[in-house]
C-alpha positions in Angstrom: 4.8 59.8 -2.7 6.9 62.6 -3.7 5.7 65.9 -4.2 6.3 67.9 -7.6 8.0 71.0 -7.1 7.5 74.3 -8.3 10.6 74.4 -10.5 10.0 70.8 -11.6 6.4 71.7 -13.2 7.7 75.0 -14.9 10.0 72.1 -16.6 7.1 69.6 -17.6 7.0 69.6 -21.5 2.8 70.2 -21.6 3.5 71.6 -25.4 4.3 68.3 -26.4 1.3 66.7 -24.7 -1.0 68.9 -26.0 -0.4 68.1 -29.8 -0.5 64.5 -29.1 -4.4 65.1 -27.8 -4.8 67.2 -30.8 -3.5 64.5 -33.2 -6.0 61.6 -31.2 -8.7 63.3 -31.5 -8.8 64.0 -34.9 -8.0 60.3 -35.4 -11.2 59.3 -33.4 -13.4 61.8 -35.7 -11.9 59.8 -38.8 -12.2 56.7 -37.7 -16.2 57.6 -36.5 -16.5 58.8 -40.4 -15.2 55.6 -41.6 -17.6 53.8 -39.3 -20.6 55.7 -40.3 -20.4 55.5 -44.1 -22.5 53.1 -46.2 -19.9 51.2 -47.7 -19.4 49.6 -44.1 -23.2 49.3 -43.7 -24.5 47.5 -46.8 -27.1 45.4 -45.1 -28.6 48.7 -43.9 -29.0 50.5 -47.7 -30.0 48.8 -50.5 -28.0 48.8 -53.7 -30.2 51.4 -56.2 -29.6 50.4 -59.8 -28.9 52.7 -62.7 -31.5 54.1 -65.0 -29.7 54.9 -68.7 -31.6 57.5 -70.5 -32.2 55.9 -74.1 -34.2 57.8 -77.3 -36.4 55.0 -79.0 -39.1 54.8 -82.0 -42.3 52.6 -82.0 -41.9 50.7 -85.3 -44.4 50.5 -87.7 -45.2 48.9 -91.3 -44.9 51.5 -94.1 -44.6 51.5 -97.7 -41.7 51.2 -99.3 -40.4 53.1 -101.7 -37.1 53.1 -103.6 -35.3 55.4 -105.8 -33.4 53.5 -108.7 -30.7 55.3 -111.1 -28.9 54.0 -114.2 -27.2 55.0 -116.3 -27.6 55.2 -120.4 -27.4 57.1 -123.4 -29.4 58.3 -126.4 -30.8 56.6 -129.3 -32.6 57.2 -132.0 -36.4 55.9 -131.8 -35.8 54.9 -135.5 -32.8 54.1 -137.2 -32.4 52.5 -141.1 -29.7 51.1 -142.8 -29.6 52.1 -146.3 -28.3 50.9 -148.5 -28.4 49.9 -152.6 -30.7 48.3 -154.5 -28.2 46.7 -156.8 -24.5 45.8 -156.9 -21.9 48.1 -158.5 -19.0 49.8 -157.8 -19.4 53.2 -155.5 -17.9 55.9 -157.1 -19.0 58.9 -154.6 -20.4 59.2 -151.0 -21.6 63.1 -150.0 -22.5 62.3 -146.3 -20.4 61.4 -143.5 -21.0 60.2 -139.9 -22.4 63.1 -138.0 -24.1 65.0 -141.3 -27.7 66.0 -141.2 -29.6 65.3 -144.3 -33.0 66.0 -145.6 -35.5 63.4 -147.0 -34.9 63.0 -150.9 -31.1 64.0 -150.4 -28.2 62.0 -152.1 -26.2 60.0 -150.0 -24.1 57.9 -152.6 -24.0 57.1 -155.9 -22.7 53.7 -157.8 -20.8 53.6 -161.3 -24.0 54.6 -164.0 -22.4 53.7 -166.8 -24.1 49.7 -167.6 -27.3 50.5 -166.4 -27.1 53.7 -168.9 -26.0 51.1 -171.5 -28.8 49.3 -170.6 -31.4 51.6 -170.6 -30.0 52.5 -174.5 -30.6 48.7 -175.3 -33.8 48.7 -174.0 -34.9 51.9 -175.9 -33.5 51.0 -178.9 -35.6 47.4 -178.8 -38.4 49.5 -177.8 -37.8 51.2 -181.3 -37.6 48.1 -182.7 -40.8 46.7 -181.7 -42.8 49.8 -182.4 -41.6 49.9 -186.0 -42.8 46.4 -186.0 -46.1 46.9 -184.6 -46.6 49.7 -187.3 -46.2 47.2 -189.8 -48.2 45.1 -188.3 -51.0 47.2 -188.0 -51.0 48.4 -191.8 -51.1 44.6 -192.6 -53.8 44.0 -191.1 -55.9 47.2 -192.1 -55.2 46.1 -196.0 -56.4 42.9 -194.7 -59.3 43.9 -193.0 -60.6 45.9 -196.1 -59.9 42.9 -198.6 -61.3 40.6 -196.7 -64.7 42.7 -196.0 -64.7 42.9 -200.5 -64.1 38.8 -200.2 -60.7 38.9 -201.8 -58.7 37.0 -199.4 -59.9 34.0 -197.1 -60.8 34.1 -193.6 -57.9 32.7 -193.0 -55.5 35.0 -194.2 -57.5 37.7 -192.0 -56.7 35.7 -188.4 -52.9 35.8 -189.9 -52.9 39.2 -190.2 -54.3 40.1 -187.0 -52.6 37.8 -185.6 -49.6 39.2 -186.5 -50.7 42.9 -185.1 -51.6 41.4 -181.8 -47.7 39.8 -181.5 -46.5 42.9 -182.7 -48.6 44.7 -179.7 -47.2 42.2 -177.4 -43.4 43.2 -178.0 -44.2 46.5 -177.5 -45.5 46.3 -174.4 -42.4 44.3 -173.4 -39.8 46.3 -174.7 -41.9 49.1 -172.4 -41.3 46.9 -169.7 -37.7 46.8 -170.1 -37.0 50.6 -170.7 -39.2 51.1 -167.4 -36.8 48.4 -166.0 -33.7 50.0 -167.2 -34.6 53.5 -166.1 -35.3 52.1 -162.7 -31.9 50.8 -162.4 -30.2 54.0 -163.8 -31.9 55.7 -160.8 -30.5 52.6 -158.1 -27.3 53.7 -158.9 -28.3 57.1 -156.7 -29.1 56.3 -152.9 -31.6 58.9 -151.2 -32.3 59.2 -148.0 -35.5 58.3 -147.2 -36.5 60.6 -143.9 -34.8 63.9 -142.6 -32.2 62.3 -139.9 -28.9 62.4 -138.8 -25.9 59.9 -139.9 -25.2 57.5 -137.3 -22.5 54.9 -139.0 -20.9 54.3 -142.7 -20.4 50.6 -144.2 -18.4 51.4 -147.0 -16.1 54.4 -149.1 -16.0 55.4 -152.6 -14.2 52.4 -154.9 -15.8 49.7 -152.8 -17.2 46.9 -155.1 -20.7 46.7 -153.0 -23.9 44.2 -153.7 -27.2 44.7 -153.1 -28.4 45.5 -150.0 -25.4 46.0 -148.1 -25.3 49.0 -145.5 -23.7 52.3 -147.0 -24.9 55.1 -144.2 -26.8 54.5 -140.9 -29.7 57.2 -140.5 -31.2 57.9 -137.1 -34.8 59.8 -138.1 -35.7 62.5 -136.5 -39.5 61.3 -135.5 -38.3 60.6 -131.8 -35.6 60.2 -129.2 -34.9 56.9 -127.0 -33.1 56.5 -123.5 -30.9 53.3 -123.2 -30.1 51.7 -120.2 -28.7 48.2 -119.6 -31.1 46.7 -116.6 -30.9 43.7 -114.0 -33.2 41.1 -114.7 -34.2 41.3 -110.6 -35.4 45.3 -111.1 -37.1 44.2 -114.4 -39.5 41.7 -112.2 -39.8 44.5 -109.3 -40.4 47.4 -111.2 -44.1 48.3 -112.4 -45.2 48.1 -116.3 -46.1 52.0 -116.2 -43.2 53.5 -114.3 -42.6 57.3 -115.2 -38.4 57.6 -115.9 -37.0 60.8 -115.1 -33.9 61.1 -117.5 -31.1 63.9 -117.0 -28.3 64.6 -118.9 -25.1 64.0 -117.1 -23.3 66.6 -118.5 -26.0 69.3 -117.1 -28.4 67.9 -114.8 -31.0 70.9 -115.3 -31.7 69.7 -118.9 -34.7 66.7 -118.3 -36.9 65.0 -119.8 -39.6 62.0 -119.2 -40.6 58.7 -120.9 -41.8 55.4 -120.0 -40.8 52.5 -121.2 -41.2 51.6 -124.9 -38.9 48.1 -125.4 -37.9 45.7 -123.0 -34.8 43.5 -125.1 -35.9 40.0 -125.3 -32.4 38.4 -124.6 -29.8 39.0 -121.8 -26.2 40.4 -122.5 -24.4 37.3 -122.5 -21.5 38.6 -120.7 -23.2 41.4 -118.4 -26.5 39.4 -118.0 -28.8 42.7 -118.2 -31.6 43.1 -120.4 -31.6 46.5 -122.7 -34.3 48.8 -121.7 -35.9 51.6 -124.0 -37.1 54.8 -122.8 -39.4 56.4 -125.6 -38.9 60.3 -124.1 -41.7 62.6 -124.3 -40.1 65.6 -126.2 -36.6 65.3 -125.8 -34.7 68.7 -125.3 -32.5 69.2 -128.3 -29.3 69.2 -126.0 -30.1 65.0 -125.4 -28.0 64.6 -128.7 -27.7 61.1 -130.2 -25.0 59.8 -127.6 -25.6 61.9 -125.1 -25.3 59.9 -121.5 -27.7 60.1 -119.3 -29.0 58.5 -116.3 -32.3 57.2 -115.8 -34.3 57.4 -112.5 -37.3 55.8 -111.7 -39.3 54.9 -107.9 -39.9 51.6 -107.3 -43.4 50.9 -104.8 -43.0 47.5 -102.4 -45.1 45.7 -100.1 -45.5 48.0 -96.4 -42.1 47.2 -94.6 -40.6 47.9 -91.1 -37.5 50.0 -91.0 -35.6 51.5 -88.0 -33.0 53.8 -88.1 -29.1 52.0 -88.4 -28.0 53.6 -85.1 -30.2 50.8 -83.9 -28.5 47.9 -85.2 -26.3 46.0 -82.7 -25.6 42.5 -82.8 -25.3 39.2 -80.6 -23.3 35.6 -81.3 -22.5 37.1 -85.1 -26.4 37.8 -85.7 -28.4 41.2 -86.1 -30.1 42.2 -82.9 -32.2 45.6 -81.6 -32.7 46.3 -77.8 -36.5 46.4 -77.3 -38.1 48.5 -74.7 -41.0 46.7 -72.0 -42.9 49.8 -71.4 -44.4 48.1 -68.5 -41.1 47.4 -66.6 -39.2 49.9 -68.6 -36.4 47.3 -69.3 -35.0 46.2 -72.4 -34.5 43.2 -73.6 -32.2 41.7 -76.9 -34.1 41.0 -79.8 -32.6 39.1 -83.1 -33.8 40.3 -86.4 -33.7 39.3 -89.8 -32.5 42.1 -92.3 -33.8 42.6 -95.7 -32.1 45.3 -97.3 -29.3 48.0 -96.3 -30.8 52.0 -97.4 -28.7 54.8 -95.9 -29.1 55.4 -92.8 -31.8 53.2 -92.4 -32.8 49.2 -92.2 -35.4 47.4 -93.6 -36.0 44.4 -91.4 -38.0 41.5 -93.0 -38.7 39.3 -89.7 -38.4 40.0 -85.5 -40.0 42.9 -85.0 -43.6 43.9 -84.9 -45.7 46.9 -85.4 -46.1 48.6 -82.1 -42.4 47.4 -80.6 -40.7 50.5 -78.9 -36.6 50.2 -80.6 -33.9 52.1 -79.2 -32.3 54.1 -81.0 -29.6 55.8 -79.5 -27.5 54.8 -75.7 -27.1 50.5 -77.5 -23.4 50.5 -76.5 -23.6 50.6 -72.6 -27.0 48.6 -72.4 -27.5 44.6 -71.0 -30.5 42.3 -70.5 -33.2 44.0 -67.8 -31.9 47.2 -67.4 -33.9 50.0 -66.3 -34.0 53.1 -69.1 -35.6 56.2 -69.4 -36.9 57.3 -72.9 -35.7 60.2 -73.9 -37.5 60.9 -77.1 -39.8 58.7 -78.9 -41.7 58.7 -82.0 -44.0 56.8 -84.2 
């Protein structure tokens, strides 16, 4: 055995040794870490599952009800088509479309001159038959006084008042006809019948026009109606006495209400909609004939379920809601059946039943069983 010099231990390199101690240790106290953490010990801790904190809503039936808006535009209650009592040719028409008119007012007026003719025919047979009957009647009072002094026959008496009593009988027919005559001399003027507005025109000064035929349209003024084009489906939903609140589009603060007055018979053959009349109860004079409007009205249903949308989710291409155990406080996937689409809500028609807590917000990051914490919940 050799012993270790003085000079030979002032040469030993202890610096170097002592940082390789240093580095082992602090290997040993890593490696102890490592050892003692739980990932290497899972048998020892058990894995604790996640609770999600979820907001929910406890469903319940309510009744539903609906706002429905069309729109339409305003009609006259009453509106006539006026038009002559005889043919002619129309020589002058003082209204046009737009005009206001009063009741007795011209309108139009047809060529005078034949009925003038032949109210101067009738008048003069009128003549005519009242010279006749004058005649006639101083016949028969010679008669009448010969016959009572026995100079004629009974006979000649019953000719002579005979006579008187034809004579009578033309007058009153030639009466007739000058009453006819002057009646048509006043045809050839058409008056309106009612204070109104024009609405339409069927023909202009020089037209040859026959009886009857439509000269001006006039829209009375006795009332106001809203129009609307409806679907036959809101027709069968909506009640018989629904009140219709009925703006004007052009400035929403002018209103007015009515109720339904006249449901048309027939659909629109090429828009299928049946046309709906709202009598309005006085109509502001800013609803002008034409005016557009829309027309809205709430509709009452049977008590339905709906949830809010943030709800929805959905499973193998159906509609499905995460339902809430409140005994395990895990959810589970529920499919529903959805009845209509509202903003922001859904009204479901089948799955879900009055007292089932729905989640409402956290849908994304849930699965079957998971443990949840409500958040918020109301009924």
């Amino acid at each position: 055995m050799k012993l270790i010099t003085q000079e030979a231990l002032k040469s030993f390199p202890f610096a170097a040794l002592e940082e390789r101690r240093k580095f082992l240790g602090t290997m040993l106290l890593v490696a102890a870490a490592i050892a003692g953490s739980p990932g290497c010990h899972k048998e020892a801790e058990a894995y604790a599952p996640e609770v999600r904190p979820v907001r929910t809503i406890t469903v319940a039936r309510e009744p539903a009800s609906e706002t429905i808006v069309l729109t339409g535009h305003i009609e006259a209650e009453n509106e006539a088509a006026l038009g002559f009592r005889i043919s002619g040719r129309m020589i002058e028409r003082l209204v046009n479309v737009g005009d206001r008119v009063k009741a007795g007012q011209v309108l139009a007026r047809l060529d005078p001159q034949d009925e003038r003719n032949g109210l101067r025919s009738a008048e003069a047979s009128l003549s005519a038959a009242q010279g006749q009957l004058t005649q006639a009647r101083n016949n028969f009072e010679r008669q009448r006084r010969l016959q009572q002094r026995g100079v004629i026959s009974k006979a000649e008496f019953d000719s002579g008042q005979e006579a008187l009593q034809t004579a009578q009988a033309r007058v009153d027919d030639a009466e007739a006809q000058v009453k006819l005559a002057s009646d048509r001399l006043s045809f050839t003027e058409l008056e309106a019948d009612a204070a109104g507005s024009v609405t339409a025109r069927g023909a202009e000064p020089g037209e040859v026009v026959q009886a009857g035929q439509m000269i001006v349209r006039i829209a009375r003024q006795d009332g106001r109606d809203a129009v609307f084009d409806v679907p036959a489906q809101l027709l069968r939903s909506a009640p018989s006495e629904a009140e219709i609140t009925v703006h004007l589009i052009e400035d929403p603060s002018v209103t007015a209400m009515g109720r339904v007055r006249e449901v048309g018979e027939q659909a629109d053959p090429v828009t299928r909609t049946f046309q709906v009349k709202v009598g309005l109860t006085d109509p502001p004079p800013a609803m002008r004939l034409g005016s557009t409007v829309t027309g809205s009205a709430r509709l009452n249903s049977a008590p339905v379920i709906t949830i809010p949308a943030s709800a929805l989710t959905k499973v193998n291409q159906q509609s499905a809601v995460w339902v809430v155990d409140p005994s395990s406080s895990t959810v589970s996937m529920k499919n529903i059946d959805i009845l209509r689409y509202d903003p922001g809500a859904v009204v479901v028609s089948h799955g879900l039943d009055p007292g089932d807590i729905v989640v409402t917000a956290g849908v994304q990051a849930l699965h079957p069983g998971q443990k949840v914490r409500l958040l918020a919940q109301t009924s």
